[in-house]
Rosetta silent file (secondary structure, phi, psi, omega in degrees, C-alpha in Angstrom):
SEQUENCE: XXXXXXXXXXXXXXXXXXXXXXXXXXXXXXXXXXXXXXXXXXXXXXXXXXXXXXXXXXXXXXXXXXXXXXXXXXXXXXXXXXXXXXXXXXXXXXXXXXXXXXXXXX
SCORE:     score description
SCORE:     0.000 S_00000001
   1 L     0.000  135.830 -157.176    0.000    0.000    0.000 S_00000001
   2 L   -90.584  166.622 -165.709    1.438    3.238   -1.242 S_00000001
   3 L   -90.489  132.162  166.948    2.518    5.869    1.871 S_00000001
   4 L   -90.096  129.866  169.563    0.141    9.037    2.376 S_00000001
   5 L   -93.508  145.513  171.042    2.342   11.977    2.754 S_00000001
   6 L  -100.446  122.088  156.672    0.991   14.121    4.875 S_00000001
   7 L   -71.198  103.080 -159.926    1.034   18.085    4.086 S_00000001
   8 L   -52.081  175.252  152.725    0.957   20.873    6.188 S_00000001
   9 H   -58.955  -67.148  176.072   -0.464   24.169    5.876 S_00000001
  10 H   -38.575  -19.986  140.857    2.859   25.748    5.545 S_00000001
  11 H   -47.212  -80.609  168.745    3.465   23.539    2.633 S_00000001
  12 H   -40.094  -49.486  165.013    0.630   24.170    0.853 S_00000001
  13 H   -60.157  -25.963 -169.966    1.094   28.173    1.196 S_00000001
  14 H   -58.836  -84.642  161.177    4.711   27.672    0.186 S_00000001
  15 H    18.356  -79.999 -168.705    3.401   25.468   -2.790 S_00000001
  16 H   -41.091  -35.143  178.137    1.133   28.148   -3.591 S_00000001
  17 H   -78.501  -49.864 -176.772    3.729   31.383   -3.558 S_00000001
  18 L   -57.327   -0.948  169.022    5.820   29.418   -5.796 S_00000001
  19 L  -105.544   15.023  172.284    3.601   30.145   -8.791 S_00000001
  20 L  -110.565  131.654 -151.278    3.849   34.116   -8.555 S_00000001
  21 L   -36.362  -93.577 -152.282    5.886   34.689  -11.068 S_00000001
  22 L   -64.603  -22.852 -165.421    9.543   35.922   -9.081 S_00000001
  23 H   -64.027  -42.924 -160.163    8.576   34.350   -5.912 S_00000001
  24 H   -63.301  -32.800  154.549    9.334   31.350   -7.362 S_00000001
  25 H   -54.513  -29.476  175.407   13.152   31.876   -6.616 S_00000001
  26 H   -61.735  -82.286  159.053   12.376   32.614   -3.381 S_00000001
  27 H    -2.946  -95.248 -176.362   10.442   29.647   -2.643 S_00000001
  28 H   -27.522  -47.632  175.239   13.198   27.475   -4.498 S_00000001
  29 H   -79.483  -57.648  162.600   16.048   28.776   -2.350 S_00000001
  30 H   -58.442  -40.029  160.969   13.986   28.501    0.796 S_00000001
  31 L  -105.107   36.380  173.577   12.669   25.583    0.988 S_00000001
  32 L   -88.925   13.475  147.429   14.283   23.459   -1.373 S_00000001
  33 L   -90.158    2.809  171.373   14.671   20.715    0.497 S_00000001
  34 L   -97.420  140.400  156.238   11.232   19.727    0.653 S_00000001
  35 H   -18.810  -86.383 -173.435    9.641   17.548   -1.823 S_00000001
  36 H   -67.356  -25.541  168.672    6.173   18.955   -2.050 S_00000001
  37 H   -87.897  -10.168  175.613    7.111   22.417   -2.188 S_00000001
  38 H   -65.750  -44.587 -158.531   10.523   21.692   -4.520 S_00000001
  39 H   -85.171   -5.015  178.016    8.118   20.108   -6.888 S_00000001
  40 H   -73.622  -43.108 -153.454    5.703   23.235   -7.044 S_00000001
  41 H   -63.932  -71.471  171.914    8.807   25.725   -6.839 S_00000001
  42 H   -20.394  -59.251 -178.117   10.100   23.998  -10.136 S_00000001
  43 H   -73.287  -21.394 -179.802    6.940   23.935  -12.141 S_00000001
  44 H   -72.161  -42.918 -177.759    6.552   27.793  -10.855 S_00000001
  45 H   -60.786  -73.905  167.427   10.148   28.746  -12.080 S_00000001
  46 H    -7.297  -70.613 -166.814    9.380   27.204  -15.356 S_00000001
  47 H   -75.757  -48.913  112.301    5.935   29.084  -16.048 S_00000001
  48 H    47.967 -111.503  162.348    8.167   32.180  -14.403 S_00000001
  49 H     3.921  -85.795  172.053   10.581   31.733  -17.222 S_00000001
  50 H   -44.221  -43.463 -170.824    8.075   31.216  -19.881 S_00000001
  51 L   -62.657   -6.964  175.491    6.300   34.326  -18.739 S_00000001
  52 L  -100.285   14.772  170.120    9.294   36.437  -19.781 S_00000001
  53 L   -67.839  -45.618 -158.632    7.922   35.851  -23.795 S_00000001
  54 L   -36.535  -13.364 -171.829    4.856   38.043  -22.944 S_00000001
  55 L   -72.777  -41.368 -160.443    6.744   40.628  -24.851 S_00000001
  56 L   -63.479  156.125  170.348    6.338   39.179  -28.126 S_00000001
  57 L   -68.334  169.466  164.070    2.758   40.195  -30.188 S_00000001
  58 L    67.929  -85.815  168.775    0.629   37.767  -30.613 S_00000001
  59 H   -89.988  -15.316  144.070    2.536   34.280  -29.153 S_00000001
  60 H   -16.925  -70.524  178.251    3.215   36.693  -26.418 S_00000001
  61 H   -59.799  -79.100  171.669   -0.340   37.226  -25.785 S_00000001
  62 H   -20.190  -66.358  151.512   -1.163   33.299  -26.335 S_00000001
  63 H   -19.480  -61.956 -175.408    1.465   32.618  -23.501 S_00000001
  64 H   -71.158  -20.785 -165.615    0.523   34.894  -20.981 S_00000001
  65 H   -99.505    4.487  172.689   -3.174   33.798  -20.750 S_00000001
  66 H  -108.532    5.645  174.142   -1.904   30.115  -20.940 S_00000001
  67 H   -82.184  -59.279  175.332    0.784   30.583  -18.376 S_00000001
  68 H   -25.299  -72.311 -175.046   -2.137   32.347  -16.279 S_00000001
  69 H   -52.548  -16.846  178.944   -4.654   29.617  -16.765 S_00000001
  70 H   -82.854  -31.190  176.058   -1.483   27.155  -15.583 S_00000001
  71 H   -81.374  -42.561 -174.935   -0.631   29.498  -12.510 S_00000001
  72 H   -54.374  -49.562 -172.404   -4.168   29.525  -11.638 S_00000001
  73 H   -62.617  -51.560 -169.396   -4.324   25.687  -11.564 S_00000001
  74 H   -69.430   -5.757 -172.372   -1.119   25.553   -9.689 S_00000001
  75 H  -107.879  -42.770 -174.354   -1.758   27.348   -6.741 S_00000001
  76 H   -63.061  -49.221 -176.940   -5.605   25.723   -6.206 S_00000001
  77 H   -70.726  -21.988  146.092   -3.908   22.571   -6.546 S_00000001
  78 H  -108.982   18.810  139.128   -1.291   22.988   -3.851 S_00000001
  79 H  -126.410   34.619 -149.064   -3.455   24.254   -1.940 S_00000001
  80 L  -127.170  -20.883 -136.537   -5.618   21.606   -2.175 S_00000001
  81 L   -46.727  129.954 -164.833   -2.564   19.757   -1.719 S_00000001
  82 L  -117.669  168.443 -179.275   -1.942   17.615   -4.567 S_00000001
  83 L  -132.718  114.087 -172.520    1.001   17.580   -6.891 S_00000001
  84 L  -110.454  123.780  157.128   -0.407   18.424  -10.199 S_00000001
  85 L   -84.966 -177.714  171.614    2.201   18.408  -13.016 S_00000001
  86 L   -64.885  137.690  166.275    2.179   20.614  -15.634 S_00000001
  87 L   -80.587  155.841 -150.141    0.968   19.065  -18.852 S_00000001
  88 L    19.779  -26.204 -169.939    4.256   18.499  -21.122 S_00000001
  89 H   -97.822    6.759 -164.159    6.273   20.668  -18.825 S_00000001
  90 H   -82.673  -30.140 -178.430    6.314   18.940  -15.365 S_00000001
  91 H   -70.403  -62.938  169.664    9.685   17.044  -16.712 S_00000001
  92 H   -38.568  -49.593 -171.253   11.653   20.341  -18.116 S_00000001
  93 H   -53.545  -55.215  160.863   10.389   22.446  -14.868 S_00000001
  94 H    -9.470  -86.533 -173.950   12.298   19.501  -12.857 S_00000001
  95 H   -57.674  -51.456 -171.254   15.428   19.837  -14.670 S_00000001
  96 H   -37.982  -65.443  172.035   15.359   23.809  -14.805 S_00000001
  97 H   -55.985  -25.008  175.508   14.834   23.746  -11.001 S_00000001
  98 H   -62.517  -65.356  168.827   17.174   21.291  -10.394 S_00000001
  99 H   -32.547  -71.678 -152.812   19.779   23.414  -12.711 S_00000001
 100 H   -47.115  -91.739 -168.831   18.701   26.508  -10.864 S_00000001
 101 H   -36.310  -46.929  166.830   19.444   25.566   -7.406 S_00000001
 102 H   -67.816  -39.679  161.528   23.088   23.719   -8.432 S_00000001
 103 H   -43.361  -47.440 -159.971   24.061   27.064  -10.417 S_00000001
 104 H  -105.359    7.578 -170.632   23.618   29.300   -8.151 S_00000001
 105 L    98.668  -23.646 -168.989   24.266   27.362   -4.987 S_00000001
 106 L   -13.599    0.000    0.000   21.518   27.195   -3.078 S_00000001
């Protein structure tokens, strides 16, 4: 029988802060040794990232409302908390965060 982790509140707000947009560095450097908030912080840095496209016309636009609708998701779902990945992107967000935190030290 698989193990229920249990999640705190303080998780779950962590979780949650890791999808507004800069925060997510925060988040990542503070708490990156936990699991459930590591795996939010990642997928936040990611849509973070993406979110610096908005400049472009057009795919710009297209981005920001689907990085919204993604941010939106991501915060009700750790605070609900669950670990929802990102559709196609839950693997890249991984490595990026993973990257992140060994560049710079964390």
């Amino acid at each position: 029988m698989a193990e229920v982790k249990k999640i705190t509140q303080e998780q779950k707000i962590w979780g949650a802060l890791s999808y507004v947009w800069i925060l997510s560095v925060v988040v990542l450097a503070a708490r990156k040794n936990n699991e459930y908030v590591r795996f939010h912080a990642n997928q936040g840095f990611l849509l973070f990232i993406l979110s610096l496209f908005f400049w472009f016309p057009v795919l710009g636009w297209l981005l920001a409302v689907i990085v919204t609708i993604l941010v939106i998701i991501g915060i009700f779902k750790s605070l609900q908390g669950e670990e929802w990945p990102l559709p196609i992107l839950a693997q890249p967000a991984k490595q990026i965060g993973g990257w992140f935190v060994k560049t710079i030290k964390l």
